[in-house]
C-alpha positions as CSV (number, residue, x, y, z in Angstrom):
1,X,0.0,0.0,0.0
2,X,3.1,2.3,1.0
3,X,4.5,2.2,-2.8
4,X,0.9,2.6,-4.4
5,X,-0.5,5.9,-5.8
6,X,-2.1,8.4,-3.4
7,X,-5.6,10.0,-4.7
8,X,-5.7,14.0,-5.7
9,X,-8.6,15.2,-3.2
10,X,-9.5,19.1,-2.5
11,X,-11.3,21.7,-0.3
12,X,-15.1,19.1,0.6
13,X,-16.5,22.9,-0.3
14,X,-15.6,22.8,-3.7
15,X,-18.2,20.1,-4.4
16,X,-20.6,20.2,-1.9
17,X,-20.5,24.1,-1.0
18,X,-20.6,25.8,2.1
19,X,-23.8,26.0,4.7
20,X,-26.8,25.3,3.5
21,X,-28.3,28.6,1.6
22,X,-25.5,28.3,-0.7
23,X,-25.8,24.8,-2.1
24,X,-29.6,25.7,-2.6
25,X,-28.9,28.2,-5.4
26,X,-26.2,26.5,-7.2
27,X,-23.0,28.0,-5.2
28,X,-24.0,31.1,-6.9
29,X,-22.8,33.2,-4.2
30,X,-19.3,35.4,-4.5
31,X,-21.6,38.5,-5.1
32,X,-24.1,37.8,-2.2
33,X,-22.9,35.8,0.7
34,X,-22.7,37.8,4.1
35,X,-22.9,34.6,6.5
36,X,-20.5,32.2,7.6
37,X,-20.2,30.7,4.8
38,X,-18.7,34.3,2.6
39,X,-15.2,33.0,4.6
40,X,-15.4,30.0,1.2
41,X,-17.6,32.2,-1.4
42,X,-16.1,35.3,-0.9
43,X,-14.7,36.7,2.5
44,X,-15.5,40.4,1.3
45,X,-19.0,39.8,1.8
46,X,-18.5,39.1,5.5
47,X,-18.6,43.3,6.4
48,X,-22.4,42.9,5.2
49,X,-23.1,40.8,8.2
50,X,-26.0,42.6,10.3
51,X,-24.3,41.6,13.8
52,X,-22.5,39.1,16.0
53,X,-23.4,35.8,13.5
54,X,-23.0,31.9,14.5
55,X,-24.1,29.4,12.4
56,X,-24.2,25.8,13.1
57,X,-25.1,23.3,10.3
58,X,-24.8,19.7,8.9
59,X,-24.8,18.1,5.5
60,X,-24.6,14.3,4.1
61,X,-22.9,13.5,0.7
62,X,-24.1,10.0,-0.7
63,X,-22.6,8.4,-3.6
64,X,-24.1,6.2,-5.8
65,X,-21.2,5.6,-9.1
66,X,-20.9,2.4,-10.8
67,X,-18.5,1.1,-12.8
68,X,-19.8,-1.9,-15.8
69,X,-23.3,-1.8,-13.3
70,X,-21.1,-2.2,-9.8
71,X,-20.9,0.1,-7.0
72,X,-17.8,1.1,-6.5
73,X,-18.6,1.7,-2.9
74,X,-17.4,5.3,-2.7
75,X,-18.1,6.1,0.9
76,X,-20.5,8.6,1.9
77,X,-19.7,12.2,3.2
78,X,-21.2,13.8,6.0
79,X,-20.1,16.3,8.4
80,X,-20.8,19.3,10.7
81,X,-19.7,23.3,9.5
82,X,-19.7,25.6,11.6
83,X,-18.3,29.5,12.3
84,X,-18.8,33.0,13.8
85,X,-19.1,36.6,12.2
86,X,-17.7,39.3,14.0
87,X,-18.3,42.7,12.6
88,X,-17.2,46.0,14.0
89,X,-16.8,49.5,13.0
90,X,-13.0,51.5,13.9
91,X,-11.7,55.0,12.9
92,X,-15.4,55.1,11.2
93,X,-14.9,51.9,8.9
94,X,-16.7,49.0,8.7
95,X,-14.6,45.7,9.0
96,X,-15.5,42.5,10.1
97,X,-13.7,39.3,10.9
98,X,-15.2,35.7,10.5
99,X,-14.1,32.2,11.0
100,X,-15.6,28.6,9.6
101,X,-14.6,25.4,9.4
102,X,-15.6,22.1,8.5
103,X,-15.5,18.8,10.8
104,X,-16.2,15.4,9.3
105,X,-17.9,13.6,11.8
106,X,-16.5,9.9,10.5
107,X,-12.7,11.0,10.9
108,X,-10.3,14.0,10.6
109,X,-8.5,12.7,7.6
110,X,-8.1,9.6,5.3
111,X,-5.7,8.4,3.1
112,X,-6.7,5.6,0.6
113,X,-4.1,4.3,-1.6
114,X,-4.9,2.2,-5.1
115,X,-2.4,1.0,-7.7
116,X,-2.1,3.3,-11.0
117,X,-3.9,1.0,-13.2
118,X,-6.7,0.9,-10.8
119,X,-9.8,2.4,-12.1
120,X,-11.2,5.2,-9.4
121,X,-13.4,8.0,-9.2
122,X,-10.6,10.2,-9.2
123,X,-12.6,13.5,-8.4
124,X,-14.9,12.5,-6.0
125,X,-13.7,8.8,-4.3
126,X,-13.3,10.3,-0.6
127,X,-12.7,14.3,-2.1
128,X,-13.4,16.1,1.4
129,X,-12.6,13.2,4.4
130,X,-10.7,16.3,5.6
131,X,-11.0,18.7,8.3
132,X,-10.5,22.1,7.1
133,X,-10.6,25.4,8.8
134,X,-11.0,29.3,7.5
135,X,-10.5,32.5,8.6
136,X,-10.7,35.7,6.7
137,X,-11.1,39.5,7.7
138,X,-13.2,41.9,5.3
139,X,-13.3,45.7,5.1
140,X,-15.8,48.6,3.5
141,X,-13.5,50.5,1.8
142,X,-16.3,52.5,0.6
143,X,-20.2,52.2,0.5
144,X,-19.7,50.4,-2.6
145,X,-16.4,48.5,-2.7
146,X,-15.8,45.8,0.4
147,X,-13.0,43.7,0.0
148,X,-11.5,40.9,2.1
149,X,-8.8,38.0,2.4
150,X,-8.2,34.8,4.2
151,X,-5.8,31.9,5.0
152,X,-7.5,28.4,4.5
153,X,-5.9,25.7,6.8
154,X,-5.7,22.1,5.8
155,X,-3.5,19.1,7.4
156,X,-0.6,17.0,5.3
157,X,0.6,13.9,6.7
158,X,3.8,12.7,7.4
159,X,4.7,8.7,8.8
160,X,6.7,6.1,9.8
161,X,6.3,2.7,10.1
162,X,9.4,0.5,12.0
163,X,9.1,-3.3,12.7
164,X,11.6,-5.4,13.8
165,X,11.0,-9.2,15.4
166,X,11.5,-12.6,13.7
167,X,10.2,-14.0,10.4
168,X,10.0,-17.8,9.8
169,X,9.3,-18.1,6.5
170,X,8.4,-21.8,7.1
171,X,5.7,-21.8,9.7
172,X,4.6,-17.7,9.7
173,X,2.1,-18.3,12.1
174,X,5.2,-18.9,14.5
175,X,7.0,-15.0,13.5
176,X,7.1,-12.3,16.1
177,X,7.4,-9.2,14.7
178,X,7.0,-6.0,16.7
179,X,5.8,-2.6,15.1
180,X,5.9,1.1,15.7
181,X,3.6,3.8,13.7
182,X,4.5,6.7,14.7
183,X,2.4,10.1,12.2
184,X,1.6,13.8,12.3
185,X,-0.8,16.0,11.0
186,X,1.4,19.3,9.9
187,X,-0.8,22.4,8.9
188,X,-0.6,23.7,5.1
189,X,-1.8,27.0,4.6
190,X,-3.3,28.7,1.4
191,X,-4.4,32.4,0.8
192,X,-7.9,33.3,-0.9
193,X,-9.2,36.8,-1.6
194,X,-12.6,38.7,-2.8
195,X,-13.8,41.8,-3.6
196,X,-17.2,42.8,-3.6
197,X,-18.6,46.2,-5.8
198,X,-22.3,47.8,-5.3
199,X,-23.6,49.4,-8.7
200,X,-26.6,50.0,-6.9
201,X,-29.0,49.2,-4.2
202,X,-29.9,45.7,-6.2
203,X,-26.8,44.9,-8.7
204,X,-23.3,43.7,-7.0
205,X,-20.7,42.5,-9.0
206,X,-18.0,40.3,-7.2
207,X,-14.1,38.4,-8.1
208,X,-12.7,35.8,-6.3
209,X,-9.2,34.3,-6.4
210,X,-8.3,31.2,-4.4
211,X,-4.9,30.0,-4.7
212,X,-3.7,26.2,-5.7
213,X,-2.5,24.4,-3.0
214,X,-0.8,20.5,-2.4
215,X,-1.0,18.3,0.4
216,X,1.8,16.2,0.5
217,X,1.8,12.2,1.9
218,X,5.5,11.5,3.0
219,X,5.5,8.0,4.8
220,X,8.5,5.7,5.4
221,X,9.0,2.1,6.4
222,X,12.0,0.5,8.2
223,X,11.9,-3.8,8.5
224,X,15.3,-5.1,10.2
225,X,14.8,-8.7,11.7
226,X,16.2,-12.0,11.4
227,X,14.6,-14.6,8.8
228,X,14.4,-18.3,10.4
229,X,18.0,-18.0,11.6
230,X,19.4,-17.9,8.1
231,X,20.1,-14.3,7.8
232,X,19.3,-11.0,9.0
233,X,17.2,-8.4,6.2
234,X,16.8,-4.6,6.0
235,X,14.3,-3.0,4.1
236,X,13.8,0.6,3.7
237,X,11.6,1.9,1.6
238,X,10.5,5.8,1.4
239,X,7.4,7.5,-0.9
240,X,6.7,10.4,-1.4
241,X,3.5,11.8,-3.4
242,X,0.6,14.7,-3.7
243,X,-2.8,13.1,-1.8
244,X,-4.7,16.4,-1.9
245,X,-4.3,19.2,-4.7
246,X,-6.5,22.2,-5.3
247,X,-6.2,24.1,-8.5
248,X,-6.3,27.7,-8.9
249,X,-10.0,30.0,-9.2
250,X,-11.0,32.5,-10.2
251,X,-14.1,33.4,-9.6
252,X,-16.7,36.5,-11.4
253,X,-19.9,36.6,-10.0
254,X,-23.1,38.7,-9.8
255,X,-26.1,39.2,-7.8
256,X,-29.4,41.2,-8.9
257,X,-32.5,41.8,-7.1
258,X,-34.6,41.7,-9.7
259,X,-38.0,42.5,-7.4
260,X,-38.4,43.5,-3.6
261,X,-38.7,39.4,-3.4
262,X,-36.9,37.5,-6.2
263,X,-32.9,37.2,-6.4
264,X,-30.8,36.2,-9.3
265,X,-27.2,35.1,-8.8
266,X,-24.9,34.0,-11.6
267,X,-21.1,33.2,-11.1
268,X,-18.5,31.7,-13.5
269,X,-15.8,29.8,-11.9
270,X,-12.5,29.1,-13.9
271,X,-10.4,25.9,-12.5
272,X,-6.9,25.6,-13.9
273,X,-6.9,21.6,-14.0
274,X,-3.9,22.2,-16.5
275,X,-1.7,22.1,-13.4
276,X,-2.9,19.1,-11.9
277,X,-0.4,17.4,-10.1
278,X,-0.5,13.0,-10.9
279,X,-1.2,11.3,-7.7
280,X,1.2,8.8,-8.2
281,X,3.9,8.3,-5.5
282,X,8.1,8.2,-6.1
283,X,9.4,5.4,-4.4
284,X,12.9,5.0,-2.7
285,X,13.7,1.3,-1.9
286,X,16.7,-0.1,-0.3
287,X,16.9,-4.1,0.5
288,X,19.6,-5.7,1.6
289,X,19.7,-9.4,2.7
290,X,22.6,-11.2,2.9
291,X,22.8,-14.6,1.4
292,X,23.1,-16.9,4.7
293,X,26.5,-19.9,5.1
294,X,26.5,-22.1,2.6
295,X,23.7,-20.3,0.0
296,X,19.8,-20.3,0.2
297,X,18.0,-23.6,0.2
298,X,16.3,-24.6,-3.0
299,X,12.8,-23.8,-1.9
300,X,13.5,-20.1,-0.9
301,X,14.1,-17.2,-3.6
302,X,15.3,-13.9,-2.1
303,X,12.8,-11.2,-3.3
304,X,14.5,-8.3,-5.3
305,X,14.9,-4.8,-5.0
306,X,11.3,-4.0,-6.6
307,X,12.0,-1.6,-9.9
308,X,10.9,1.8,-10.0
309,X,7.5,2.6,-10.7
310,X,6.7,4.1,-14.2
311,X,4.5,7.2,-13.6
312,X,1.5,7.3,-16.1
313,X,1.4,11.8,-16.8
314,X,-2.4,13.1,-16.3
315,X,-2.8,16.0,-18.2
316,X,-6.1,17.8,-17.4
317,X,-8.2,20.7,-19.1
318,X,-9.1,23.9,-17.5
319,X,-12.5,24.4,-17.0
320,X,-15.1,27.3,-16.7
321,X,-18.3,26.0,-14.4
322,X,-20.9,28.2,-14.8
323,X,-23.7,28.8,-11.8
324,X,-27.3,30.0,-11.1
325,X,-29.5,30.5,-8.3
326,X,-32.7,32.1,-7.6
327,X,-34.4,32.9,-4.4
328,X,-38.2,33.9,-4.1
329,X,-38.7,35.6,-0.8
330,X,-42.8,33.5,-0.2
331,X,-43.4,35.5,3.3
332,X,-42.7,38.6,4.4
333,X,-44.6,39.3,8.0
334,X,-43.6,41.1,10.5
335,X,-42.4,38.6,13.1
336,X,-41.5,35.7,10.1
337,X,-39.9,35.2,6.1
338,X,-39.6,32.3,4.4
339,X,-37.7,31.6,1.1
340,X,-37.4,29.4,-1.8
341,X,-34.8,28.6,-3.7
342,X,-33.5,26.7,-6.3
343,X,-30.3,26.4,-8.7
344,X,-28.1,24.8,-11.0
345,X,-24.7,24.2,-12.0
346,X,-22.4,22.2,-14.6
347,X,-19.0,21.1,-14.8
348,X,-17.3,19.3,-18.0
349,X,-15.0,16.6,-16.8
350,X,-11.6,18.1,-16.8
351,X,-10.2,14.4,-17.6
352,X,-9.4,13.1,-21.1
353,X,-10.6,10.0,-22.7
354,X,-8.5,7.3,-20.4
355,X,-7.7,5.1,-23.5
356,X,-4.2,4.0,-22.1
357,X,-3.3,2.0,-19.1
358,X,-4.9,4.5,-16.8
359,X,-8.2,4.5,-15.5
360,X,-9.3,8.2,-13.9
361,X,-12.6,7.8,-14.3
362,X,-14.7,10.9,-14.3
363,X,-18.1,12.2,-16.2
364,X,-19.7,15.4,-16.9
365,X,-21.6,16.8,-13.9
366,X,-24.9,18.2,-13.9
367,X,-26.0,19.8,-10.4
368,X,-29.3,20.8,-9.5
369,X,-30.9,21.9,-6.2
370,X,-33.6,23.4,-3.9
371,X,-33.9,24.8,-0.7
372,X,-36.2,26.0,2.0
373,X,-35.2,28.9,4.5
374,X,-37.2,30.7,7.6
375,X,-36.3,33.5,9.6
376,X,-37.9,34.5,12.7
377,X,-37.3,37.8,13.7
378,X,-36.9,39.3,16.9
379,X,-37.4,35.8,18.1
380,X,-37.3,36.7,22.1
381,X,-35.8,39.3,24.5
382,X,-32.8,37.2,25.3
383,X,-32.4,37.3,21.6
384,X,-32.4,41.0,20.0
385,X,-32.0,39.7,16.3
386,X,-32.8,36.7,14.0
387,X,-32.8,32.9,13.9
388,X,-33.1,31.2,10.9
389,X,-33.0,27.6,9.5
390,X,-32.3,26.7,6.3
391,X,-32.2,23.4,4.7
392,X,-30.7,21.7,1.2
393,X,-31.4,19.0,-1.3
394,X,-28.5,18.9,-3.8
395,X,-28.9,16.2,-6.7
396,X,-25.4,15.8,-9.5
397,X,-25.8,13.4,-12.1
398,X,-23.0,12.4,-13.8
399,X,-24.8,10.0,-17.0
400,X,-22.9,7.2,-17.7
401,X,-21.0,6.9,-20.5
402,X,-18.5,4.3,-22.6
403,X,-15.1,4.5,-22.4
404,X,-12.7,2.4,-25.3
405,X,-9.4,1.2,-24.8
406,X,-6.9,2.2,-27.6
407,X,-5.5,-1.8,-26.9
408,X,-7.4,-4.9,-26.9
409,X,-4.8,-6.2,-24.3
410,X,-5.8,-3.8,-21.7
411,X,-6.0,-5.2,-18.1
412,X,-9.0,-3.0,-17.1
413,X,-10.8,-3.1,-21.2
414,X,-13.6,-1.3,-21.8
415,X,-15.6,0.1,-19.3
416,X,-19.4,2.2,-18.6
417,X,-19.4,4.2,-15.5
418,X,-22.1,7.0,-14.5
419,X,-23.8,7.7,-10.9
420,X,-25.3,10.4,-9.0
421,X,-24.4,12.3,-5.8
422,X,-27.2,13.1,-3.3
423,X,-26.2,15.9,-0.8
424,X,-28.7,16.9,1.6
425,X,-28.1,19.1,5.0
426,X,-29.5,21.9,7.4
427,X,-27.8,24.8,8.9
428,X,-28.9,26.9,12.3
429,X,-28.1,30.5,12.3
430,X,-28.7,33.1,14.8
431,X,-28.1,36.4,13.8
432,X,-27.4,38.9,17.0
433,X,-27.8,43.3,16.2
434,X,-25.6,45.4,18.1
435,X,-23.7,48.5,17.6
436,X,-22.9,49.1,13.9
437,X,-25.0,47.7,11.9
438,X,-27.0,48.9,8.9
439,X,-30.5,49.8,9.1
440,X,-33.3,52.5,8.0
441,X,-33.5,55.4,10.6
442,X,-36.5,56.5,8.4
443,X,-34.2,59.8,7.2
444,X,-33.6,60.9,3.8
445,X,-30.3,59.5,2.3
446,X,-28.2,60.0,-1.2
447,X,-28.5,57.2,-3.2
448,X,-26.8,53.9,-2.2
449,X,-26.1,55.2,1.5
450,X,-27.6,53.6,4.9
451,X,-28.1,54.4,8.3
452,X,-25.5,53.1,11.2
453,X,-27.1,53.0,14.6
């Protein structure tokens, strides 16, 4: 497993989104997004935030992708996110600082190896088993231009694996072998930034950059023991490989409130897959194992130094992903407002025809989704502000399709692979007014200016 190749993986938000209003309207949100989750869709947005914000929510990815009709058993996703918005006002501007993260609730990280000629789902077969944390700070620069930057904060691995003992290679069951694992989680950071621009009371334009990043998977194994009294072996063996790489984005967006009740967001996301890094590991071996008094008996063969493994290149296609969402606002009282929403996105595969002895298997995604939200406002004394729940239904099909081997002598041959991705979730959040934020005080204003109380 130690000399196989390590799966490319990224940011769980870059599939499934952030919160749950988000997913709803397609991740069509660099232009709009003043909660939590503006610290992934654009951390400018986070200076818009009414008050003290904490949002607590929780989302379940299940995968249903099949290869020639059979699962290939692509473990679910599922998780909590949560995070805090802290706005504030100092020297007479706006700023605001926010924080969000994202805990899986099956494990902090995983690490699945297969062998290169392995088929897998190489975008999505355990993307975001990762914890990953955010924090940004935003600024009003002016009544129409916010901007705002973060560092996102996600763990590499590095290992080691020593075992020493005795091997009888002619009853096993009778070896004792002793073993050490000894790993660490180190930090890798990666900046993104956003800037946010108000044409007018209902059009915001918005661009997003997030930087490429690379977790690296360093693991190395040490065996020193004595075999059945004949000799005594060393193995050492290091790899070295890429298990979780995020390409560049950039990121244009727009929001337009087209009535006092319906929203339209659009944003146009361009990945630069062209960089993609080939999770395939480089392998260091050194055996030694001297040949015992008087040569090897006739039944045993000494293993050899294994040869170096031939790396397969990926090259990948940038891609532009387009996104919509729509929200209808379906009650507007004065103690309660409920929304609607709904939206759509679609990303070509970035992967080419696999037609050599490579299998990254991955299909055009189509993503569509709905979503429910209700705010209560003013929900109590103990409460001067808002609470509101909002919930997800998230739906990517990915039609099957038939993939040809340039060579009839292909181990894996011809294949059909297709699936769908169900992602469905709920997120709590409680909205808290204080000093500083933006509201009518029922005075006459220029155009494009609000009241601070």
């Amino acid at each position: 497993m130690v000399a196989s190749p390590r799966e490319a993986r990224a940011n769980p938000h870059d599939i499934f989104g952030f919160g749950s209003r988000g997913p709803a309207m397609g991740n069509a949100q660099a232009a709009d997004a003043s909660d939590v989750s503006a610290v992934y869709y654009n951390p400018a947005g986070l200076v818009r935030a009414k008050g003290l914000v904490l949002q607590v929510g929780y989302f379940r990815a299940s995968h249903h992708l099949s290869t020639n009709g059979t699962d290939n058993q692509v473990d679910p996703v599922s998780g909590l996110t949560f995070g805090l918005v802290a706005p504030g006002e100092l020297f007479g501007t706006r700023f605001a600082f926010g924080l969000g993260a994202h805990l899986p609730d099956a494990r902090i990280s995983r690490v699945r190896a297969f062998r290169q000629e392995q088929p897998r789902w190489e975008l999505y077969d355990n993307r975001n088993q990762r914890l990953t944390l955010t924090a940004a700070l935003a600024v009003a620069v002016t009544d129409w231009l916010e901007l705002g930057a973060g560092l996102s904060f996600m763990s590499s691995t590095v290992g080691r694996l020593d075992i020493t003992g005795s091997a009888n290679i002619f009853a096993p069951e009778q070896s004792q072998l002793r073993h050490e694992v000894d790993a660490d989680l180190t930090a890798v950071r990666y900046p993104h930034v956003g800037a946010r621009v108000a044409l007018s009371d209902r059009v915001a334009l918005a661009l997003v950059y997030r930087h490429e990043f690379q977790l690296g998977l360093d693991l190395s194994a040490n065996l020193k023991g004595d075999i059945s009294g004949l000799t005594t072996a060393k193995y050492d063996l290091a790899t070295s490989s890429v298990n979780n790489f995020l390409p560049r984005q950039v990121v244009l967006g727009g929001s337009w409130l087209l009535t006092d009740r319906l929203r339209v967001n659009v944003d146009a996301t361009w990945i630069e897959w062209s960089a993609y890094v080939a999770p395939v590991a480089t392998l260091s071996v050194g055996l030694d194992i001297p040949p015992p008094v008087g040569g090897w008996p006739a039944t045993i063969t000494p293993p050899e130094t294994p040869a170096p493994i031939r790396i397969v290149p990926l090259r990948m296609q940038n891609r532009l992903v387009p996104h919509v969402g729509v929200e209808w606002q379906a009650i507007d009282e004065r103690s309660v407002a409920g929304f609607v929403r709904a939206g759509y996105e679609h990303q070509r595969t970035p992967i080419p025809a696999q037609t050599g002895s490579v299998s990254y298997i991955d299909r055009d995604r189509h993503t569509g989704s709905l979503g429910l939200g209700v705010v209560w406002k003013h929900p109590g004394e103990v409460m001067p502000g808002s609470l509101a729940l909002d919930m997800h239904a998230q739906l990517s099909v990915m039609p099957e399709a038939l993939t040809l081997k340039a060579s009839p002598a292909d181990l894996v041959g011809d294949f059909r692979a297709g699936g769908t991705i169900w992602n469905l979730g709920a997120t709590v959040t409680a909205t808290f007014d204080g000093p500083g934020r933006c509201v009518s005080d029922g005075t006459a204003k220029a155009p494009g200016k609000v009241g601070l109380r």
